[in-house]
C-alpha positions as CSV (number, residue, x, y, z in Angstrom):
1,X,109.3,-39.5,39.5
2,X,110.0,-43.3,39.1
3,X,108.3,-44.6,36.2
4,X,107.9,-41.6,34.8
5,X,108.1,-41.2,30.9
6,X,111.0,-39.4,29.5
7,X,108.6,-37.1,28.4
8,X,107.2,-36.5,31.4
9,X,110.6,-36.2,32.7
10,X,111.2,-33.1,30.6
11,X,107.9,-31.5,32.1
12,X,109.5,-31.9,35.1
13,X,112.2,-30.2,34.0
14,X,110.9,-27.5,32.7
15,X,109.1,-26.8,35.6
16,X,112.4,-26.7,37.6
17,X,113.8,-24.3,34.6
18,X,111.2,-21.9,35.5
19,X,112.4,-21.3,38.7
20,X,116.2,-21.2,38.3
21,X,116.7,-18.2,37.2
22,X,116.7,-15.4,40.4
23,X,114.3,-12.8,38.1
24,X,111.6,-15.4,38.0
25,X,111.8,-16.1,41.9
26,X,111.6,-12.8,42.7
27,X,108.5,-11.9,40.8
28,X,106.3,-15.1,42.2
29,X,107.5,-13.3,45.6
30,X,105.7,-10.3,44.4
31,X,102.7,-12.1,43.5
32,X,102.2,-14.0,46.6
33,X,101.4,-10.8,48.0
34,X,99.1,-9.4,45.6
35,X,98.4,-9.8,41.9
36,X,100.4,-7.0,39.9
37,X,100.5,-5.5,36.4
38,X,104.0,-6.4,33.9
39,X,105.0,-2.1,35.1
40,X,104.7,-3.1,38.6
41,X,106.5,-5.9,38.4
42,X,109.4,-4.1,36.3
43,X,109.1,-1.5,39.1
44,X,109.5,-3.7,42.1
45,X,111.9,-5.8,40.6
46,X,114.6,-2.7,38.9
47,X,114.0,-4.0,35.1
48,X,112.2,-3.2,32.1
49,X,109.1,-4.1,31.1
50,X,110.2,-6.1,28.0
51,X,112.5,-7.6,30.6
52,X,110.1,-8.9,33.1
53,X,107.1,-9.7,30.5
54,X,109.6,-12.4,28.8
55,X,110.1,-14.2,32.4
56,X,106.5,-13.9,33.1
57,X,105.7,-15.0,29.4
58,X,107.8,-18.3,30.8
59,X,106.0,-18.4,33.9
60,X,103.0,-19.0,32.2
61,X,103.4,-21.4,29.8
62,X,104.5,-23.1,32.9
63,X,101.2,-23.2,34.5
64,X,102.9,-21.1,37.6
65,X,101.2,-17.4,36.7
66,X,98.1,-16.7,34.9
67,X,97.4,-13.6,33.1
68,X,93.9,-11.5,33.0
69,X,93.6,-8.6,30.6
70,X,91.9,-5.8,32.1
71,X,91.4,-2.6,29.5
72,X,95.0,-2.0,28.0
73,X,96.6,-3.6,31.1
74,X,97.8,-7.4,31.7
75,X,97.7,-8.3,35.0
76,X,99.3,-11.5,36.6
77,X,99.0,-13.5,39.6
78,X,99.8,-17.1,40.8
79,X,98.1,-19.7,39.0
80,X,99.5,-22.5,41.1
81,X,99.9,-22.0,44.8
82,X,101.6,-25.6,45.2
83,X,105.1,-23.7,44.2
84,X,105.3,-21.7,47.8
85,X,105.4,-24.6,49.6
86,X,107.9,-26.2,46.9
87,X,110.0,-23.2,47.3
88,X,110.0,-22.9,51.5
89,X,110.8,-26.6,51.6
90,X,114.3,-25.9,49.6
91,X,114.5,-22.8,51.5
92,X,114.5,-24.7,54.5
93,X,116.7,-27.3,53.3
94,X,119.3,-24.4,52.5
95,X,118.8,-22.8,55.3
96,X,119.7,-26.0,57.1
97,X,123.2,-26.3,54.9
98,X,124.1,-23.1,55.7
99,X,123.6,-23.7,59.8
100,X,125.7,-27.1,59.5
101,X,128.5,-25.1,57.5
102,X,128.0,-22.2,60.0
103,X,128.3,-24.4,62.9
104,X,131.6,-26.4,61.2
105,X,133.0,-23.4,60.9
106,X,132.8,-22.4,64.9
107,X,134.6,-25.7,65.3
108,X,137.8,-24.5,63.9
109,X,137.4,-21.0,65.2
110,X,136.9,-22.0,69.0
111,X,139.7,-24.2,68.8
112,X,142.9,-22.8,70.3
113,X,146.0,-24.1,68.7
């Protein structure tokens, strides 16, 4: 990001945006494994329709999902792959956290006092 513009800056946080909110996560976990309609998705996921069409609406103006109409249906799927490796490396970083917090706390509990 060095030299980066401040508008490019705010891409880049928009992009982050996008996946901050749990919602959004959850449905580009449902389109890793296949491409799915907005009813699906609300299915899967335990909201509305209205619901999950707003965060996909987001996800595409982000660049991350790309919609197809087919008939009356819209169906959506990943437009940029480049986000599940973005997401398993801060998965792996918090996974890592949590096993150094995990392991500090075995310190104090094997201890006898």
């Amino acid at each position: 990001m060095e030299g980066l513009p401040d508008e490019a800056l705010a891409q880049v946080a928009a992009f982050f945006q996008a996946l901050s909110e749990p919602t959004r996560l959850q449905i580009l976990n449902l389109l890793r494994q296949q491409e799915r309609s907005v009813g699906e998705l609300a299915q899967l996921c335990g909201y509305s329709s209205a619901n999950i069409s707003r965060h996909l609406t987001l996800l595409t103006q982000r660049g991350l999902v790309a919609r197809e109409s087919r008939g009356n249906s819209a169906i959506y799927s990943i437009a940029d792959e480049s986000v599940y490796a973005l997401c398993d490396l801060v998965c792996g970083s918090i996974a890592r956290q949590l096993e150094r917090t995990v392991q500090g706390h075995a310190a104090f509990v094997s201890r006898p006092l």
